[in-house]
Structure formats: structure tokens, C-alpha cells
N, C-alpha and C positions, 0 to 999 in steps of 0.2 A: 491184297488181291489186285490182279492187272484190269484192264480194259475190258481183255474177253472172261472174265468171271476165274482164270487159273491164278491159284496160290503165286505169288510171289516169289522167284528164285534170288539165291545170293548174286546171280548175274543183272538182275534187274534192277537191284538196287543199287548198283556201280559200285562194288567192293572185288573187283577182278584180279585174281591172282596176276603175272605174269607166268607166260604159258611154258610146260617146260619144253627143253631143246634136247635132244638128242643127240647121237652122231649113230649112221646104222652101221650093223655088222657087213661083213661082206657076203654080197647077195643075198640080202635082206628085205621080204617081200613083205609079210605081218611084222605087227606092232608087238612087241618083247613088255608091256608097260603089266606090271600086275596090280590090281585093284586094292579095296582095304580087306578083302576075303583071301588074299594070298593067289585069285585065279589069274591068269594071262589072259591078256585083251582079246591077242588073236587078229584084229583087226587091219583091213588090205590099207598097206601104205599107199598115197595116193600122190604126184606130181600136185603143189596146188604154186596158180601162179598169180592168183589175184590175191592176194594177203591183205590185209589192213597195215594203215600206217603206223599202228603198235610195234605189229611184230618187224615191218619194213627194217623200224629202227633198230629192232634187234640183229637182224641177220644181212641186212643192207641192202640196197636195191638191185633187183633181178635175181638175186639168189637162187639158185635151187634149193629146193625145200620141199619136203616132202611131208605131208599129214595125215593119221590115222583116222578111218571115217569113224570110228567107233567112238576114243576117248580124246580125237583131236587133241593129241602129244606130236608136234613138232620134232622130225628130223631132217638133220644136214645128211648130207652124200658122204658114204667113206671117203678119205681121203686119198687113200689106198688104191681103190678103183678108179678106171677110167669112166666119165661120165657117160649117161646112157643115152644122154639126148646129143643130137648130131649139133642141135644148134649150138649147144655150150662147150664146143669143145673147141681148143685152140690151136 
């Protein structure tokens, strides 16, 4: 048990997967990721750009990247597509 009286999660005890990565479909606004029930998440992909220095390493610094709020499953931008923010584009 923690601090505030809740059970313990496998997160708390630092046994952390590394998180999975993605690449999205084209025009791809919900998360595609289905559960151990066989459902679809569903969940609004979301721009994130404060990451932790885990994933940094993963995907590199400034990366676009995008995160599902639901089962926060990391994805990258089509490649395919032209990016959608003005700032990342060359």
C-alpha cells in the first residue's frame, strides 16, 4: 500500500514496461489500440510535448508525438502526411 492508503500498482513499484509506439493511419484522430477484452480504446490522440526523458530517448528530442489520454499508447505522425503543426514544418 502507498502513502495515501491505495493498493500498490505494478507502476509504483518501478517494474515499467517501455511504452508502446505507434505510427498513425492517415487522418487518424482516436487510438486503434484494443484491450485484453478484444474492445478498441477509442481514445482522442492528443499532441503531447512535454514527455519524460524515457521516452525523449525513445523518439528524440522535439519529436512530434502524439498520446492517447485513455491507454497512453504513444504515436509518431504518418509519414505519409504533411505535418499538421505549422511550427514543424520545413
Amino acid at each position: 500500500m502507498t502513502e495515501t492508503g491505495a493498493p500498490a500498482t505494478a507502476q509504483d513499484q518501478g517494474s515499467k514496461a517501455p511504452p508502446t509506439i505507434k505510427v498513425r493511419k492517415p487522418h487518424q484522430r482516436a487510438c486503434d489500440e484494443k484491450d485484453a477484452k478484444g474492445q478498441v480504446c477509442c481514445g482522442h490522440l492528443k499532441r503531447w510535448y512535454e514527455y519524460p526523458s524515457e521516452v525523449e530517448a525513445l523518439v528524440g528530442k522535439n519529436a512530434e508525438i502524439y498520446r492517447c489520454e485513455n491507454c497512453k499508447v504513444l504515436y509518431r505522425p504518418n509519414p505519409k502526411e504533411m505535418p499538421r503543426s505549422y511550427t514543424q514544418r520545413y
